[in-house]
CHARMM internal coordinates of N, CA and C (Angstrom, degrees):
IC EDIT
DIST 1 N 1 CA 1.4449
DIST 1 CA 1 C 1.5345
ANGL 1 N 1 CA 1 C 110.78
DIST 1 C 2 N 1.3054
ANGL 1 CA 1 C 2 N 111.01
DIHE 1 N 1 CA 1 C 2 N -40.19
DIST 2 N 2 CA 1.5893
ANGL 1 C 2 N 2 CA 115.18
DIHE 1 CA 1 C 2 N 2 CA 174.18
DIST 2 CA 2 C 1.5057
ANGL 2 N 2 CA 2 C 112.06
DIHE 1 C 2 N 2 CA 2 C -58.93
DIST 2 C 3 N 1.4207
ANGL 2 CA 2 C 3 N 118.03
DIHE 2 N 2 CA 2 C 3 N -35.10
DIST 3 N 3 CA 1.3068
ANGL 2 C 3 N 3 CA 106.16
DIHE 2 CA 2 C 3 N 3 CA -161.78
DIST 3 CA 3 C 1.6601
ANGL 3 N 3 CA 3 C 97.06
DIHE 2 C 3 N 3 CA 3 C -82.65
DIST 3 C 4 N 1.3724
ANGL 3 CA 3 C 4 N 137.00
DIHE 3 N 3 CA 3 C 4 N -31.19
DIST 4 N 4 CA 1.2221
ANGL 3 C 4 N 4 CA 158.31
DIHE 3 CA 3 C 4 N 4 CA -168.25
DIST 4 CA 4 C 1.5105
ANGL 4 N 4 CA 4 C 104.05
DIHE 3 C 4 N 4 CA 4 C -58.08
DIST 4 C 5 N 1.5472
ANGL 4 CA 4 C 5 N 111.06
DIHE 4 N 4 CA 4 C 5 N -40.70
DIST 5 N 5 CA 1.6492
ANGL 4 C 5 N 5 CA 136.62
DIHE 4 CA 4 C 5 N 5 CA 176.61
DIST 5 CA 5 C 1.1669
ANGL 5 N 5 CA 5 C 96.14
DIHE 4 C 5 N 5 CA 5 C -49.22
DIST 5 C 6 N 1.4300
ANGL 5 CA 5 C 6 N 101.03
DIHE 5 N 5 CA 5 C 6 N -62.09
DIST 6 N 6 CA 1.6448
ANGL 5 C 6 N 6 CA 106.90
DIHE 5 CA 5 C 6 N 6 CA -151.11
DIST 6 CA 6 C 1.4720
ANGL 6 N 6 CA 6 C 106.70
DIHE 5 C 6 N 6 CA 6 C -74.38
DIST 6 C 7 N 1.4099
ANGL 6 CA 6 C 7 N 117.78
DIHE 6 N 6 CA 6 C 7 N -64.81
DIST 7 N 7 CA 1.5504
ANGL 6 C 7 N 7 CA 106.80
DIHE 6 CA 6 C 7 N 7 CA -172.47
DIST 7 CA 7 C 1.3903
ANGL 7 N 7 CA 7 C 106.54
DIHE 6 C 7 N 7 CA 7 C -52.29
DIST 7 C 8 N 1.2242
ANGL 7 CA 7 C 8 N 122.09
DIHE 7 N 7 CA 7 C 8 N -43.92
DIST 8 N 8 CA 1.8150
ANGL 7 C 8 N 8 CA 121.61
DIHE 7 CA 7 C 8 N 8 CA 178.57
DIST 8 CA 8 C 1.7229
ANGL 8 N 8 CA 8 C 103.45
DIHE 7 C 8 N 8 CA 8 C -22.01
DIST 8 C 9 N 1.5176
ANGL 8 CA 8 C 9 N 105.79
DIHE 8 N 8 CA 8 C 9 N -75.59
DIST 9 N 9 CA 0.8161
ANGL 8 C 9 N 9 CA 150.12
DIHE 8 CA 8 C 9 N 9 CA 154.96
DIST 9 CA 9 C 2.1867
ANGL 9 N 9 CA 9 C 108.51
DIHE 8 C 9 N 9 CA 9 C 1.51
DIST 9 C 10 N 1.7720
ANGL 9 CA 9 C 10 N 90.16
DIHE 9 N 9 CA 9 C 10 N -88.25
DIST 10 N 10 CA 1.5614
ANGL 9 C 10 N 10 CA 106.09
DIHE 9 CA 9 C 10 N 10 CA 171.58
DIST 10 CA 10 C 1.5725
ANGL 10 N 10 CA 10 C 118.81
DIHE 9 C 10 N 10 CA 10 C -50.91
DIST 10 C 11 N 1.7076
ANGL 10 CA 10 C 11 N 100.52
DIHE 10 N 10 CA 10 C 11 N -18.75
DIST 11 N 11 CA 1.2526
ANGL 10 C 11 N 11 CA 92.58
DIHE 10 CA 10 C 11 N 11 CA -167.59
DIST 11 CA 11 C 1.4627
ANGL 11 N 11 CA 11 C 95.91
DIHE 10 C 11 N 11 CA 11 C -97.11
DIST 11 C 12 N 1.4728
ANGL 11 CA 11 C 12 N 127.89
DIHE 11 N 11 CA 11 C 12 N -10.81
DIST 12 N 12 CA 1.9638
ANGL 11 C 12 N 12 CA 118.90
DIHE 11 CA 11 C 12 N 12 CA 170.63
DIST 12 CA 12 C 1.3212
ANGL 12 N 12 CA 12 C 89.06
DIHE 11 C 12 N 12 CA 12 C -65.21
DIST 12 C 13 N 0.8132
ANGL 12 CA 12 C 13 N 134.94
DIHE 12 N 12 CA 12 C 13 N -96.07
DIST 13 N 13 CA 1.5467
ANGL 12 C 13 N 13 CA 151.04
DIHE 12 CA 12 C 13 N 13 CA -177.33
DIST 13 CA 13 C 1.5009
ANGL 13 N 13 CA 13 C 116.61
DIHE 12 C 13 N 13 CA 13 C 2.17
DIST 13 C 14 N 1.3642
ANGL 13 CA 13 C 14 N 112.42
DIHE 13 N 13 CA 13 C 14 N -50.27
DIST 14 N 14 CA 1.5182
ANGL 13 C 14 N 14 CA 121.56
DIHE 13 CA 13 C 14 N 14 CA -177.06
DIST 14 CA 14 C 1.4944
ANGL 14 N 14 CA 14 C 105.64
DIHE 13 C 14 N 14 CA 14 C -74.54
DIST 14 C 15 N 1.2381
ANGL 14 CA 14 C 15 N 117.89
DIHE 14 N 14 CA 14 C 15 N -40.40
DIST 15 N 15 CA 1.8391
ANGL 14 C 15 N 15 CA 128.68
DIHE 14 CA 14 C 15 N 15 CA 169.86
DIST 15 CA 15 C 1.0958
ANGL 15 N 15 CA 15 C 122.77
DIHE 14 C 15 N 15 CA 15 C -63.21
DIST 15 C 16 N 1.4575
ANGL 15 CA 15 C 16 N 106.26
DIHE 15 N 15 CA 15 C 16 N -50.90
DIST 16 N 16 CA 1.9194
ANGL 15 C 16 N 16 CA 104.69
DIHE 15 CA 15 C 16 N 16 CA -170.52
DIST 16 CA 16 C 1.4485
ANGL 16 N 16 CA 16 C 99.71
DIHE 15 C 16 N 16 CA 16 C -85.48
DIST 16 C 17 N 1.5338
ANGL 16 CA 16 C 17 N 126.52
DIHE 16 N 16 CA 16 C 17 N -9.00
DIST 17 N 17 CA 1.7335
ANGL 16 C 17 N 17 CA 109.39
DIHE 16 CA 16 C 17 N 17 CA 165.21
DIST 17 CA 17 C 1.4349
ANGL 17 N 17 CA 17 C 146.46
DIHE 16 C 17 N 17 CA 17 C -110.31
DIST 17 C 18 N 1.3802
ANGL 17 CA 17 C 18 N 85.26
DIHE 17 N 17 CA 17 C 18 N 53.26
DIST 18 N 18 CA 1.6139
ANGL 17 C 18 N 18 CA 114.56
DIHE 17 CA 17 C 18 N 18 CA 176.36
DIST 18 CA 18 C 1.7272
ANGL 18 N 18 CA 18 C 101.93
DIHE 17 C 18 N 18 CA 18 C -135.81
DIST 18 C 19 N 1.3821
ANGL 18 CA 18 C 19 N 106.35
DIHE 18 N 18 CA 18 C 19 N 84.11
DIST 19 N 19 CA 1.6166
ANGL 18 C 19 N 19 CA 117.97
DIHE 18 CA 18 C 19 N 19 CA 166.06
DIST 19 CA 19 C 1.3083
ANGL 19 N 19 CA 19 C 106.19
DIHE 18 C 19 N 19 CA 19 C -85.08
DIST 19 C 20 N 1.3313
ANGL 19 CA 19 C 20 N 141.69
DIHE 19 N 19 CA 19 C 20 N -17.88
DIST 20 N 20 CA 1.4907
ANGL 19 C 20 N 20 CA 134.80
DIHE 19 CA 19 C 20 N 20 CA -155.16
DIST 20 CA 20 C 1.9066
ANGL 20 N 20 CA 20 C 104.60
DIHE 19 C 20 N 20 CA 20 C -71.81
DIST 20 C 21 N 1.3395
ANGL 20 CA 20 C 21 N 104.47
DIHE 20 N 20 CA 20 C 21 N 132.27
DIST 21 N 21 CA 1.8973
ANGL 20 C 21 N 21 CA 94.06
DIHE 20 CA 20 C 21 N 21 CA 176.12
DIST 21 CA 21 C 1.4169
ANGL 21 N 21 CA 21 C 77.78
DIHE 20 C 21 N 21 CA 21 C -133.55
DIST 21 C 22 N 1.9836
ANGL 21 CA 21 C 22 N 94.13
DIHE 21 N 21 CA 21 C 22 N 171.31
DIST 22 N 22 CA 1.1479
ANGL 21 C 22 N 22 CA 102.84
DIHE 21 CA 21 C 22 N 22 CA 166.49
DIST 22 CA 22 C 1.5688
ANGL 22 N 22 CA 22 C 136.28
DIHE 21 C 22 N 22 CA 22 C -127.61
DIST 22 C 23 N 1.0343
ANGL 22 CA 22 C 23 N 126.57
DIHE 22 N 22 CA 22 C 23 N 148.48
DIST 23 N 23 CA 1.1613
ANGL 22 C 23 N 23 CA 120.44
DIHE 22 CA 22 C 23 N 23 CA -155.61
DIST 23 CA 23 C 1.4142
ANGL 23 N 23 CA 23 C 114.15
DIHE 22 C 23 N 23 CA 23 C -101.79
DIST 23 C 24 N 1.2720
ANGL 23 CA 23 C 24 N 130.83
DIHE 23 N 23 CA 23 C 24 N 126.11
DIST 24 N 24 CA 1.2863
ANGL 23 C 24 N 24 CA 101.00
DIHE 23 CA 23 C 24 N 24 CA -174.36
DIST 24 CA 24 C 2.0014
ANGL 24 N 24 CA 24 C 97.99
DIHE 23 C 24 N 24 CA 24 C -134.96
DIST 24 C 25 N 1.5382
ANGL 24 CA 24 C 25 N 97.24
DIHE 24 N 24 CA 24 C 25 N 126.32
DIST 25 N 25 CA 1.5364
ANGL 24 C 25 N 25 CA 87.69
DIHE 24 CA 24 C 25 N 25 CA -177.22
DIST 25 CA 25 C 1.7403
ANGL 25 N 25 CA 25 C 114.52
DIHE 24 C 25 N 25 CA 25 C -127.57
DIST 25 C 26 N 1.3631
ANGL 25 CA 25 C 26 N 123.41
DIHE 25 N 25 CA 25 C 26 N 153.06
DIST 26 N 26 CA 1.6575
ANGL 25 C 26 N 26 CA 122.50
DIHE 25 CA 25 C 26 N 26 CA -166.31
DIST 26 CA 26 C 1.6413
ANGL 26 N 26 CA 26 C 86.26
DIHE 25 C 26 N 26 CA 26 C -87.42
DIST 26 C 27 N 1.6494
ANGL 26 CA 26 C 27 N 86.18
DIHE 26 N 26 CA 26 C 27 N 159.28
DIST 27 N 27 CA 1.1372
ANGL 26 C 27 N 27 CA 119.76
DIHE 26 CA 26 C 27 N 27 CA -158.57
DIST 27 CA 27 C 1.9769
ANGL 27 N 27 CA 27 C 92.75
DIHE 26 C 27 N 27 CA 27 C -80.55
DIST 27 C 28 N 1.5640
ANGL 27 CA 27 C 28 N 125.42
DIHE 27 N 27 CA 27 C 28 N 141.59
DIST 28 N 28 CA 0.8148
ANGL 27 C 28 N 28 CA 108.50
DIHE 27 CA 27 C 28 N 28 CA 168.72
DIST 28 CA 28 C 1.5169
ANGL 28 N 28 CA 28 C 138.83
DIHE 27 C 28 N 28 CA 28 C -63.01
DIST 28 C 29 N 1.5178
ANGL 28 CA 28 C 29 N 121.97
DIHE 28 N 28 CA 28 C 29 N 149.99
DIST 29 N 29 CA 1.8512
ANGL 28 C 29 N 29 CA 101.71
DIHE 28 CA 28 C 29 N 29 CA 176.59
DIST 29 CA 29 C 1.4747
ANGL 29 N 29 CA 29 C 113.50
DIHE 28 C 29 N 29 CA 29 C -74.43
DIST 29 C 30 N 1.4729
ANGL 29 CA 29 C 30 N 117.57
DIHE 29 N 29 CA 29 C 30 N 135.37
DIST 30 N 30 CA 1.4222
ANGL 29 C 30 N 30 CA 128.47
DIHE 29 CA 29 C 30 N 30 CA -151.36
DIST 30 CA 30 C 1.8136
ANGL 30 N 30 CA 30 C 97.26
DIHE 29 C 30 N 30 CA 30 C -114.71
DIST 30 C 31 N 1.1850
ANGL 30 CA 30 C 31 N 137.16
DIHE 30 N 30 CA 30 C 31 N 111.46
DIST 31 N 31 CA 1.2727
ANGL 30 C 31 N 31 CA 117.02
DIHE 30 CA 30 C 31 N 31 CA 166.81
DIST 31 CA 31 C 1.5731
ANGL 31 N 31 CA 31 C 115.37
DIHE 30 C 31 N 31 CA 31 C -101.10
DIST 31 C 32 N 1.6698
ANGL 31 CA 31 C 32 N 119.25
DIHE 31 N 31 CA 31 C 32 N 121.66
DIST 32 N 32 CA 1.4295
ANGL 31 C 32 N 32 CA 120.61
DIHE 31 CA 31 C 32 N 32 CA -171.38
DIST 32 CA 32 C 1.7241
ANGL 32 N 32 CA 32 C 110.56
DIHE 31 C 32 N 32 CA 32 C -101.81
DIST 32 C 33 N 1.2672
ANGL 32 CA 32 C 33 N 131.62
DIHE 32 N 32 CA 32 C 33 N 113.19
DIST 33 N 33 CA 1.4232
ANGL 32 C 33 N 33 CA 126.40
DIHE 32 CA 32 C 33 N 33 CA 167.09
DIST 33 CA 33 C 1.3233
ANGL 33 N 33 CA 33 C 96.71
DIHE 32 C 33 N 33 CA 33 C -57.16
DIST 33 C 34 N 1.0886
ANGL 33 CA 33 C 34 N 105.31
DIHE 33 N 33 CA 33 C 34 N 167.84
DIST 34 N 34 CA 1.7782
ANGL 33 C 34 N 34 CA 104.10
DIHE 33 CA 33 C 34 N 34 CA 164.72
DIST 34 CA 34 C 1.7478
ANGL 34 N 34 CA 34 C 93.03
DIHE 33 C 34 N 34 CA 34 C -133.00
DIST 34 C 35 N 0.9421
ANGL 34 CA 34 C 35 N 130.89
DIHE 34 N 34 CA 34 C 35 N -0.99
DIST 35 N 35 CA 1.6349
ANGL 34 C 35 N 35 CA 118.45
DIHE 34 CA 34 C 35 N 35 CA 146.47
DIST 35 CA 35 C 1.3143
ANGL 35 N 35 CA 35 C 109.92
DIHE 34 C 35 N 35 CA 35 C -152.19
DIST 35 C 36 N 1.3329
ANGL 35 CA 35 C 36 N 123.36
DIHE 35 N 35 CA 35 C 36 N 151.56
DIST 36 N 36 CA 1.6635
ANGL 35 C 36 N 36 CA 125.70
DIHE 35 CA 35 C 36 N 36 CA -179.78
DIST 36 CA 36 C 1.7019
ANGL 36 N 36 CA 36 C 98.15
DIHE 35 C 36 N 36 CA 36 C -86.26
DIST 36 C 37 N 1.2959
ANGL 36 CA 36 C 37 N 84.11
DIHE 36 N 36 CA 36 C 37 N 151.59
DIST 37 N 37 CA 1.8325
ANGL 36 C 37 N 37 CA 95.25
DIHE 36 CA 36 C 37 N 37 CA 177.77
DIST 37 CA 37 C 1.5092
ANGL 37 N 37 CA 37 C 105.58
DIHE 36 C 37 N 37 CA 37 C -73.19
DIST 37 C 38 N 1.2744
ANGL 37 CA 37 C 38 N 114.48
DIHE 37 N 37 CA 37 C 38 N 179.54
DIST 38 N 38 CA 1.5169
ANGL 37 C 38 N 38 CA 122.35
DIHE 37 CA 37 C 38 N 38 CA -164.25
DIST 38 CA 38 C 1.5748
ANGL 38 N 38 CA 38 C 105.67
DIHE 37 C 38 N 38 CA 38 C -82.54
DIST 38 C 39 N 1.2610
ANGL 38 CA 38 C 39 N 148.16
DIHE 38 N 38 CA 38 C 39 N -31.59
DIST 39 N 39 CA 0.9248
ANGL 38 C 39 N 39 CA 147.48
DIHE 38 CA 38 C 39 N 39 CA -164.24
DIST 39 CA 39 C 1.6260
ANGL 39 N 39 CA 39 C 107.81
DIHE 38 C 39 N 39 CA 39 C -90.51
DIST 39 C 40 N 1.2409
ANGL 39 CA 39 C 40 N 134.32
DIHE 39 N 39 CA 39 C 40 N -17.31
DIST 40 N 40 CA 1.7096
ANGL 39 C 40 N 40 CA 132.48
DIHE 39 CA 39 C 40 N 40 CA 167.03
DIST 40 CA 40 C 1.2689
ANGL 40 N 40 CA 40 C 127.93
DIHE 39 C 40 N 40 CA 40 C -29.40
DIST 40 C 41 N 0.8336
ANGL 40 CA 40 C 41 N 119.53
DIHE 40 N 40 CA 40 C 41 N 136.81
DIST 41 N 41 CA 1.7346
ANGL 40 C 41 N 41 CA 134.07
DIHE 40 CA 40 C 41 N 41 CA -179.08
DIST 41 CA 41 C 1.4550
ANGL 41 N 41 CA 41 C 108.83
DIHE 40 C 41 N 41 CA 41 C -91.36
DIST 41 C 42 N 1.2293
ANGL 41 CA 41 C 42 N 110.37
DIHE 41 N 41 CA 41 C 42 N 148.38
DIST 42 N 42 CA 1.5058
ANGL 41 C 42 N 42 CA 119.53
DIHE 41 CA 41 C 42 N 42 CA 154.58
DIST 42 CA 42 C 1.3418
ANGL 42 N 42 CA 42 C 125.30
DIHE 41 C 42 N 42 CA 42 C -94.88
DIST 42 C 43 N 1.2337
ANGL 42 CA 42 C 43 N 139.76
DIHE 42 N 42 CA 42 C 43 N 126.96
DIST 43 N 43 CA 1.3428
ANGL 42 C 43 N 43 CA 141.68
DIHE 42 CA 42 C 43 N 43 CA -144.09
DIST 43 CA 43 C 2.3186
ANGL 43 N 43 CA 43 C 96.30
DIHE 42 C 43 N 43 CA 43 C -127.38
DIST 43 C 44 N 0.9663
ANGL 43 CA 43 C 44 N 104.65
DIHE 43 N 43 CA 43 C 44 N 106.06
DIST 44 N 44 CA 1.8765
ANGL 43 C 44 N 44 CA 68.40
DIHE 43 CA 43 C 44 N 44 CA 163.03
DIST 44 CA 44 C 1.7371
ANGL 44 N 44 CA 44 C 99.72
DIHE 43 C 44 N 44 CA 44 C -116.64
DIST 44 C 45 N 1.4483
ANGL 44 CA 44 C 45 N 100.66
DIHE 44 N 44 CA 44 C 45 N 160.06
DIST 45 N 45 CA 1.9087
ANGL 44 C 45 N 45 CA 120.41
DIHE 44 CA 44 C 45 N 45 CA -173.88
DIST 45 CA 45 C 0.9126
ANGL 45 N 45 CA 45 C 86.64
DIHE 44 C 45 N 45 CA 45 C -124.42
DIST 45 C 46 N 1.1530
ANGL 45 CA 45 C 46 N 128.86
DIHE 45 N 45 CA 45 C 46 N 132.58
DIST 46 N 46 CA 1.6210
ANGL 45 C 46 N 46 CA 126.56
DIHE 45 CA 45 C 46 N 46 CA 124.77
DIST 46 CA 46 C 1.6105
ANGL 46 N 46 CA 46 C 105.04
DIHE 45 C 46 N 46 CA 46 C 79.98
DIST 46 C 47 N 1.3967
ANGL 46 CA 46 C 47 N 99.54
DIHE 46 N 46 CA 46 C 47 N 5.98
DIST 47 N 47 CA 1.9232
ANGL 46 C 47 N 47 CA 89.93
DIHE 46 CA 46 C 47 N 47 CA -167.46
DIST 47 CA 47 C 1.3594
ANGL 47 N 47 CA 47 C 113.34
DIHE 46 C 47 N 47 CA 47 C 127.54
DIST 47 C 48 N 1.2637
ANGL 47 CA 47 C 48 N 106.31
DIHE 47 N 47 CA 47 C 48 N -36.33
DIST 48 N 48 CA 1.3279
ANGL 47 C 48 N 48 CA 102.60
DIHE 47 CA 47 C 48 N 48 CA -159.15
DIST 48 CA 48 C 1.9608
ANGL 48 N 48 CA 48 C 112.43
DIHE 47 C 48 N 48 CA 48 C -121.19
DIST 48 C 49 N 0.9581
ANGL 48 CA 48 C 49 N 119.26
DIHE 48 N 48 CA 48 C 49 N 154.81
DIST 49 N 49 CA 1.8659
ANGL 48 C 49 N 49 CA 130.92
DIHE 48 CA 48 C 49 N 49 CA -146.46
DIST 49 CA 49 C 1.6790
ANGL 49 N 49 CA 49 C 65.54
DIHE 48 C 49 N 49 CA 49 C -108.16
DIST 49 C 50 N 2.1123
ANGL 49 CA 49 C 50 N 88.95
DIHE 49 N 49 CA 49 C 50 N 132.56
DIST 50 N 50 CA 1.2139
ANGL 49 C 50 N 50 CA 124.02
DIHE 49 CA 49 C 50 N 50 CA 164.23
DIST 50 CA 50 C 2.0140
ANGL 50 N 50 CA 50 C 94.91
DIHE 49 C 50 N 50 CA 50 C -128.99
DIST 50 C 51 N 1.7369
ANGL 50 CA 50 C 51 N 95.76
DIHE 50 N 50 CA 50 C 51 N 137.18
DIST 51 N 51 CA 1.5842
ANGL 50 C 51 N 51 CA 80.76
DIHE 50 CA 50 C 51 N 51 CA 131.85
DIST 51 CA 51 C 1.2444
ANGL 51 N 51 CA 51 C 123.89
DIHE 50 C 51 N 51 CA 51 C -126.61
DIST 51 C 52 N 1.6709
ANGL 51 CA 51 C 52 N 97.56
DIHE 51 N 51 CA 51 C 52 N 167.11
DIST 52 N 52 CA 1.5390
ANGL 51 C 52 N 52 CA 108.15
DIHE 51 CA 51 C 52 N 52 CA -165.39
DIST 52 CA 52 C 1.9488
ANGL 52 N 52 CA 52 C 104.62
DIHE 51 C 52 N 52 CA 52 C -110.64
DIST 52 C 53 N 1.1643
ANGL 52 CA 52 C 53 N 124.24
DIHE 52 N 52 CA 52 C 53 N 102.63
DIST 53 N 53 CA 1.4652
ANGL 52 C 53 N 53 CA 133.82
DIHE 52 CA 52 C 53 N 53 CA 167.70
DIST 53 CA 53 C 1.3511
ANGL 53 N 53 CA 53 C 97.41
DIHE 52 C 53 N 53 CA 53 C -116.83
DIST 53 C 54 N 1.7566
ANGL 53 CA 53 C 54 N 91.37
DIHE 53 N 53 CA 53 C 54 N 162.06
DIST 54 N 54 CA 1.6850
ANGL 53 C 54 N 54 CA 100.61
DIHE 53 CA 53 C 54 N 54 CA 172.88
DIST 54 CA 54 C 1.7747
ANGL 54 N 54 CA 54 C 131.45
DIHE 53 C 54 N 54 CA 54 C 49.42
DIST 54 C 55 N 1.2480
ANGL 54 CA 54 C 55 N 112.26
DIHE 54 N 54 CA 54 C 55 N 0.84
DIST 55 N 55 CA 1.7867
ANGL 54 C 55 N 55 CA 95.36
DIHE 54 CA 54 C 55 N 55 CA -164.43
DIST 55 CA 55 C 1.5770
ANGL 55 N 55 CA 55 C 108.73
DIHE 54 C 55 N 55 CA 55 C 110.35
DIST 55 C 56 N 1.2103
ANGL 55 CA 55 C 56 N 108.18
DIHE 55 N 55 CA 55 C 56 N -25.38
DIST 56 N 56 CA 1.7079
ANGL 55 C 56 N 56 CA 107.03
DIHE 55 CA 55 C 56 N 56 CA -176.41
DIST 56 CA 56 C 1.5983
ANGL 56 N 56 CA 56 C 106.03
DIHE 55 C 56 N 56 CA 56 C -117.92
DIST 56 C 57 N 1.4811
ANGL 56 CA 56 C 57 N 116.42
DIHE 56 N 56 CA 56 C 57 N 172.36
DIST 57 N 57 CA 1.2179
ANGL 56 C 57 N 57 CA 137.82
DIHE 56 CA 56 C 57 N 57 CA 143.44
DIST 57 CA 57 C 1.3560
ANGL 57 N 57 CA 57 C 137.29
DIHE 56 C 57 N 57 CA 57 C -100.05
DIST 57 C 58 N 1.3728
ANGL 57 CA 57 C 58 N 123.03
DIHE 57 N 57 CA 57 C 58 N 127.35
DIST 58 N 58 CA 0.9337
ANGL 57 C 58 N 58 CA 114.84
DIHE 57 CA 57 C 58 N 58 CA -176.86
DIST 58 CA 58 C 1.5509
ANGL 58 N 58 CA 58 C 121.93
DIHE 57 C 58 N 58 CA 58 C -122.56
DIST 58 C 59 N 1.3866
ANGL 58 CA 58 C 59 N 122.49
DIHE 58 N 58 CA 58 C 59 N 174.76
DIST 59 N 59 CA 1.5081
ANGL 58 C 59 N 59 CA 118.43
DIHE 58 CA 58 C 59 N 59 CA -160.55
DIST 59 CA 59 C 1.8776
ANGL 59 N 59 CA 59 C 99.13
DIHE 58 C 59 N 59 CA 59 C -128.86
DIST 59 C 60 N 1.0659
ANGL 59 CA 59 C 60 N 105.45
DIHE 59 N 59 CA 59 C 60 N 126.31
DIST 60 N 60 CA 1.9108
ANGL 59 C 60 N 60 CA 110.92
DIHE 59 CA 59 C 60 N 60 CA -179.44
DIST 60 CA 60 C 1.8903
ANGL 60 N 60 CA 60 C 99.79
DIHE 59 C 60 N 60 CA 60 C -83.11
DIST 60 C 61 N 1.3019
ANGL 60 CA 60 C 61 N 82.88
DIHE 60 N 60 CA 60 C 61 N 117.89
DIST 61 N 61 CA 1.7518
ANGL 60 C 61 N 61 CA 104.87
DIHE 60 CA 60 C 61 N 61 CA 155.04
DIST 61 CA 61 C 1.7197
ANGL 61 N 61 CA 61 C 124.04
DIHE 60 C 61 N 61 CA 61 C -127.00
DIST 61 C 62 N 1.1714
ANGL 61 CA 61 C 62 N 96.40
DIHE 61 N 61 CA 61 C 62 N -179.37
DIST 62 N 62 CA 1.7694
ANGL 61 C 62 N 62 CA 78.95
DIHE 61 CA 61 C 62 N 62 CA -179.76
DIST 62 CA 62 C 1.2205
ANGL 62 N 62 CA 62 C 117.16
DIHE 61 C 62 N 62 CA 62 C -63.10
DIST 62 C 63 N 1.3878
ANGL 62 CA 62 C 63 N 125.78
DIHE 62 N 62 CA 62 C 63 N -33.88
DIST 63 N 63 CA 1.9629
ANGL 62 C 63 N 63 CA 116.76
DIHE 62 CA 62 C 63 N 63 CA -167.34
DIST 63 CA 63 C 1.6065
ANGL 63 N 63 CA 63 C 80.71
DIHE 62 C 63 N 63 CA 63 C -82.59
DIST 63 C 64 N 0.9372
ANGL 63 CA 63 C 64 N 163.59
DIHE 63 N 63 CA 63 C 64 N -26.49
DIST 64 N 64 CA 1.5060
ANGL 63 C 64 N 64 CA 138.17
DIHE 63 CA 63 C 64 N 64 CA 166.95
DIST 64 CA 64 C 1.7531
ANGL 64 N 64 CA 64 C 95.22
DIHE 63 C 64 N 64 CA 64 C 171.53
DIST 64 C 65 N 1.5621
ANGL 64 CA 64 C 65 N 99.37
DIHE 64 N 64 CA 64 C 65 N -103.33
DIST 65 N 65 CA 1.6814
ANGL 64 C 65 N 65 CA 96.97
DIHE 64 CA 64 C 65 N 65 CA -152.18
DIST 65 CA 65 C 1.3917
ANGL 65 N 65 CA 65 C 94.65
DIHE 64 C 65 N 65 CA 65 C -159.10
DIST 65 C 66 N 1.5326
ANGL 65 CA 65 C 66 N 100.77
DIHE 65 N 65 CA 65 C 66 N 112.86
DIST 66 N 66 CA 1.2778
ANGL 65 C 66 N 66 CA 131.87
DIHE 65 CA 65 C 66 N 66 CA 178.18
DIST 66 CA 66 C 1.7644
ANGL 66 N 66 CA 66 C 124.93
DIHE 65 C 66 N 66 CA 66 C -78.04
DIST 66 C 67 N 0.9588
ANGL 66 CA 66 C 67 N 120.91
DIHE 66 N 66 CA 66 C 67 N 152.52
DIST 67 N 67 CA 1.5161
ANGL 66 C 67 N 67 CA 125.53
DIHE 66 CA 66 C 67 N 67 CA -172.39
DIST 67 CA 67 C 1.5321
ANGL 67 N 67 CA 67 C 107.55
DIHE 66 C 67 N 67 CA 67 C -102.02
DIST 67 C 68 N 1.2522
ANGL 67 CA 67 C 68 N 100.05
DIHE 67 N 67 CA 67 C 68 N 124.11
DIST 68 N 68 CA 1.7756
ANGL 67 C 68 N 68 CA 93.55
DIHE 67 CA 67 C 68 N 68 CA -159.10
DIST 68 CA 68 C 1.9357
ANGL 68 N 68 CA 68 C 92.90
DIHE 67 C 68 N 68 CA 68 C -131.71
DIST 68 C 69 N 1.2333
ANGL 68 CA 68 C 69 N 117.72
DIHE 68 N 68 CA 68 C 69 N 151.85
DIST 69 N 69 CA 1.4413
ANGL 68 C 69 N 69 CA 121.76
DIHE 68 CA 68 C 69 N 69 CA 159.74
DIST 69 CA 69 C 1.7506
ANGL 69 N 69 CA 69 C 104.86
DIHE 68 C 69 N 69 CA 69 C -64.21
DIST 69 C 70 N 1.7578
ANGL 69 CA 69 C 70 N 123.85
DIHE 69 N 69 CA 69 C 70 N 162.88
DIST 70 N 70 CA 0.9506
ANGL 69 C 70 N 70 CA 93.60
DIHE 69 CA 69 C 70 N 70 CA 133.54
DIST 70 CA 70 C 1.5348
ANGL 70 N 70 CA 70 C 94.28
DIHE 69 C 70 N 70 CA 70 C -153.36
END
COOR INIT
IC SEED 1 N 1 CA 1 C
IC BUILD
């Protein structure tokens, strides 16, 4: 009966201690201008330079200019 305890036992132990899952999520869709048209605004928030074309804002990185909330 003791030994019955124990593996019972070894065998909760070996199951309930593996919590790790994995997550796996897609990359968001990114749209990059690669130059703003001539008429864009400069916006600054908080510190930091937006431009404003079209209805949106956007944020300068190297491949060009990203669409950002702000």
């Amino acid at each position: 009966m003791r030994t019955f305890v124990i593996l019972l036992s070894t065998i909760c132990m070996m199951s309930l201690s593996s919590c790790a899952t994995r997550v796996v999520t897609r990359p968001a869709s990114v749209t990059i201008v690669k130059t703003p048209p001539r008429h864009y605004k400069i916006v600054t928030v908080k510190g930091k330079r937006y431009y404003f074309w079209n209805g949106n804002h956007y944020r300068k990185t190297r491949r060009g200019y990203v669409v950002t909330r702000v």
